[in-house]
C-alpha positions in Angstrom: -26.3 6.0 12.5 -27.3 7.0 8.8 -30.4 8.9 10.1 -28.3 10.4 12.5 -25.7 11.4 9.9 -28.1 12.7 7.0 -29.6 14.3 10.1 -26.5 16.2 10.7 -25.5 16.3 6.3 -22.9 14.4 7.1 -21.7 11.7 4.9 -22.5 8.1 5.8 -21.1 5.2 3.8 -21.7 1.7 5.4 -20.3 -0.4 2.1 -21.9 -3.8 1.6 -18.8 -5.2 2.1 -16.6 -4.8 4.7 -13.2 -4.4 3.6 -10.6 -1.7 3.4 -10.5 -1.5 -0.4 -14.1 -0.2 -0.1 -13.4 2.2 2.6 -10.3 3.1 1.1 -12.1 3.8 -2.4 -14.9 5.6 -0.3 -12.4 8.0 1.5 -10.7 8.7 -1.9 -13.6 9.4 -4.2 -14.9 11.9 -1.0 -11.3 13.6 -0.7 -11.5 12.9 3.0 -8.3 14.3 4.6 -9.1 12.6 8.1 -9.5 9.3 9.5 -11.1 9.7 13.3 -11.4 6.1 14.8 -13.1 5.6 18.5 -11.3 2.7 19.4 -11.3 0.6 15.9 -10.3 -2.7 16.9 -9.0 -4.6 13.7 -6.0 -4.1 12.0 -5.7 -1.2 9.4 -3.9 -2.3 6.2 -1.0 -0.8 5.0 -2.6 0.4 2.0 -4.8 2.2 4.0 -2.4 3.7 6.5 0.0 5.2 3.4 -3.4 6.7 2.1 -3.4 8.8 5.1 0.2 9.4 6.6 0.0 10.5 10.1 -3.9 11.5 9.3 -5.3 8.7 11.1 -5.9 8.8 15.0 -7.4 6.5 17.5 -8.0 6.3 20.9 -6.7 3.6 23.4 -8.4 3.0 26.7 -5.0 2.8 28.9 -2.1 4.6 29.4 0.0 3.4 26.8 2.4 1.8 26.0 1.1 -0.2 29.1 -2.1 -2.7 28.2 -1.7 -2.3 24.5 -1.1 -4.9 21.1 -3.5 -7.5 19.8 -6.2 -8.4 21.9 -6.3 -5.5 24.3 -9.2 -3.8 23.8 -12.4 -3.0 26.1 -12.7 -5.0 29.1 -10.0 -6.9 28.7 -8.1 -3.9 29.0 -9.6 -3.0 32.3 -9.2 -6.5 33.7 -5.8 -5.9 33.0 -5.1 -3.0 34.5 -7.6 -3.8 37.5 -4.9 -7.5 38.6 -2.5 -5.1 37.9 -0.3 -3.0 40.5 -0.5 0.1 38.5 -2.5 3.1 40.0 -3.2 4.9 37.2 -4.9 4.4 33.9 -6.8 6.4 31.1 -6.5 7.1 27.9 -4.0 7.1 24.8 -4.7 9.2 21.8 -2.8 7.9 19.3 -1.6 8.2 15.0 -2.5 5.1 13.7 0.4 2.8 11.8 1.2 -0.5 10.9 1.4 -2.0 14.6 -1.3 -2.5 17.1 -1.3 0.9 19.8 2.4 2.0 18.5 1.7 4.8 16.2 2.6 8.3 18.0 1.1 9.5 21.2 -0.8 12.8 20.1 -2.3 13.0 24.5 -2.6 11.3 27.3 -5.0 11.8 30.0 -5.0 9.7 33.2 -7.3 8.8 36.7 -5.8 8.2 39.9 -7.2 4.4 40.7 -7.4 5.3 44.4 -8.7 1.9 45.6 -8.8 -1.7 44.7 -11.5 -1.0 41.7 -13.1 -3.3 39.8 -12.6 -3.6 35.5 -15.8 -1.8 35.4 -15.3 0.6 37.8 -11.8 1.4 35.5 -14.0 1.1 32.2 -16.6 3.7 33.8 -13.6 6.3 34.8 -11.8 5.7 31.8 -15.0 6.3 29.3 -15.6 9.5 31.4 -11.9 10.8 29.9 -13.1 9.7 26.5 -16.1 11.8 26.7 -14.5 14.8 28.2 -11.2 15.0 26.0 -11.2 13.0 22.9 -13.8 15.5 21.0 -12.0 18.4 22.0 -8.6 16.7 20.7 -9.7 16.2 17.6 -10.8 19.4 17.2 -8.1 21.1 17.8 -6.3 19.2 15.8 -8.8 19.3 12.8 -8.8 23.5 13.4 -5.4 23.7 14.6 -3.3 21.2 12.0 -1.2 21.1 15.5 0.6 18.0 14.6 
């Protein structure tokens, strides 16, 4: 990731410890205006979240607020939602607050599960949204300020 980053002159900071003090410190000496997660799976502190009102997003790999809160992340999302009745799932992009997956929606963007589908069968359709939207999201939102 750092070689791929200085590649790119963009700022890599992995601190030697991992805790949000450090990050928070890092983000504030750098006047970072942004926080982009891809699916960050522990919880933020509030410290952190007031540092960056409504300037942190995330993404969520279902439909919320369906097959979100502690412990739903990754596959155990999509074995969720595969014993599950639903016929639809995707992904949430979300603002980022004090509770697991209930900050604001920003989009949604959903598949049709058309048959009985396995968790990885979900996890490879759902990833496909990720790819195809979540880049462009933030970009417009970055460009844009559209929230």
């Amino acid at each position: 990731m750092a070689e791929f980053c200085a590649e790119r002159a963009i700022l890599f900071a992995h601190p030697s410890v991992i805790d949000a003090d450090a990050y928070l410190k890092i983000s504030q000496e750098q006047e970072i205006d942004w926080v982009i997660l891809a699916g960050f799976l522990k919880k933020i502190p509030i410290d952190f979240i007031s540092a960056f009102p409504d300037r942190i997003i995330n993404i969520h790999p279902a439909l919320l607020p369906n097959f979100g809160g502690k412990g739903m992340y990754g596959k155990h999302v999509h074995e969720a939602v595969a014993k599950s009745s639903v016929r639809f799932s995707g992904i949430t992009i979300h603002l980022v607050n004090e509770e697991f997956d209930k900050g604001k929606m920003l989009a949604q963007f959903g598949v049709l599960l058309t048959n009985p589908l396995s968790a990885q069968d979900i996890e490879g359709q759902v990833r496909g949204l990720e790819m195809a939207h979540f880049p462009s999201l933030i970009e417009s939102i970055l460009l844009n300020s559209i929230l």
